[in-house]
N, C-alpha and C positions, 0 to 999 in steps of 0.2 A: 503541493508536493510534500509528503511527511517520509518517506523513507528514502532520504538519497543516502550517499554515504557519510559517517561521522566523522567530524575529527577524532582522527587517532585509532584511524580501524580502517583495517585494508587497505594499506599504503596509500591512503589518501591526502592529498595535498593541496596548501591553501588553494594553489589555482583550482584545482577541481570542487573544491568547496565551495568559490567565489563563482567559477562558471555552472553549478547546479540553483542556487539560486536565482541568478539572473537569467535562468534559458525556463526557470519556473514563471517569471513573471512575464517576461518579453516573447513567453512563447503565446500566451491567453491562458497562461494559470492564475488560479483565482490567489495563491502565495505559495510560501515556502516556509517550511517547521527544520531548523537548523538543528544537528545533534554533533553531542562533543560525548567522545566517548569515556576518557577518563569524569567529567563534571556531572552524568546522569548515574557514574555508578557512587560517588561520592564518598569516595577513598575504598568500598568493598572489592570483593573479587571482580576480577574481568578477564575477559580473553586475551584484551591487549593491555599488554604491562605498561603502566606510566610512573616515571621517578617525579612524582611530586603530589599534592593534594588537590582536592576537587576546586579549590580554591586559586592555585596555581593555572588550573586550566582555562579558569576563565580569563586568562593573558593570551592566549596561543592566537598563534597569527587565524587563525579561521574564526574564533569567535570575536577577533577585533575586526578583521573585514566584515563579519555579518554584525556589526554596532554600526560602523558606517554605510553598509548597504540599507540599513534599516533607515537611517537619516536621511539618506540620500531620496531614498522610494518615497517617505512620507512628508519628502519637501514637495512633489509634484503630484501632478493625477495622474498616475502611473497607470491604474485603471480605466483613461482614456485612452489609451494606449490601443493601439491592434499591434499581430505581429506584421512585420516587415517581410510580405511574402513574397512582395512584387520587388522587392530590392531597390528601393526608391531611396533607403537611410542607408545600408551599406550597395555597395554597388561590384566592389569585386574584395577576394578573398575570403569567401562565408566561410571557407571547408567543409569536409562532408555533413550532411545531416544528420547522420546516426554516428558521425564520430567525435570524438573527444576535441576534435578542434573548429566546430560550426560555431559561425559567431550569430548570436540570434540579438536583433533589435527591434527595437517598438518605435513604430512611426504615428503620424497624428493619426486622430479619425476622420472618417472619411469627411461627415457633416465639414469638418473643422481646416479642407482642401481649398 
């Protein structure tokens, strides 16, 4: 997934930054390309104003959850992973599918039952 929403553009917020890449990998995405919007314009114009430098940005609660997301994926075989279609790993409160509050998780593979 390469174009989810940035940090700092379109009222997006950490949880929606934290839940766009984890529903990129535990859905069967191959990864997830993180963007922070004040750090790729690096201090030039933007649509969304930010009081501080490209430097600054790289503190913001989104690009510190995706340093630990990042730890966290390349500690395991995340890539063994399928999704959790059958609801074997979560069992009740997914939420909608197509809404902002479905929980999506990766269960083992099948070989690995």
């Amino acid at each position: 997934m390469i174009e989810s929403c940035y940090e700092g553009e379109h009222n997006s917020s950490p949880v929606q930054i934290r839940r766009q890449a984890y529903w990129s990998v535990l859905c069967g995405g191959f990864g997830h390309v993180f963007g922070n919007n004040p750090l790729w314009h690096y201090n030039g114009p933007t649509l969304y104003p930010f009081e501080g430098t490209w430097q600054q940005a790289m503190d913001l609660s989104g690009s510190v959850s995706m340093m630990y997301w990042g730890r966290l994926l390349r500690s395991r075989s995340w890539s063994d992973l399928v999704p959790d279609q059958t609801h074997e790993v979560v069992t009740a409160c997914l939420g909608e599918f197509d809404g902002d509050d479905y929980l999506a998780a990766g269960g083992r593979p099948m070989a690995a039952r």
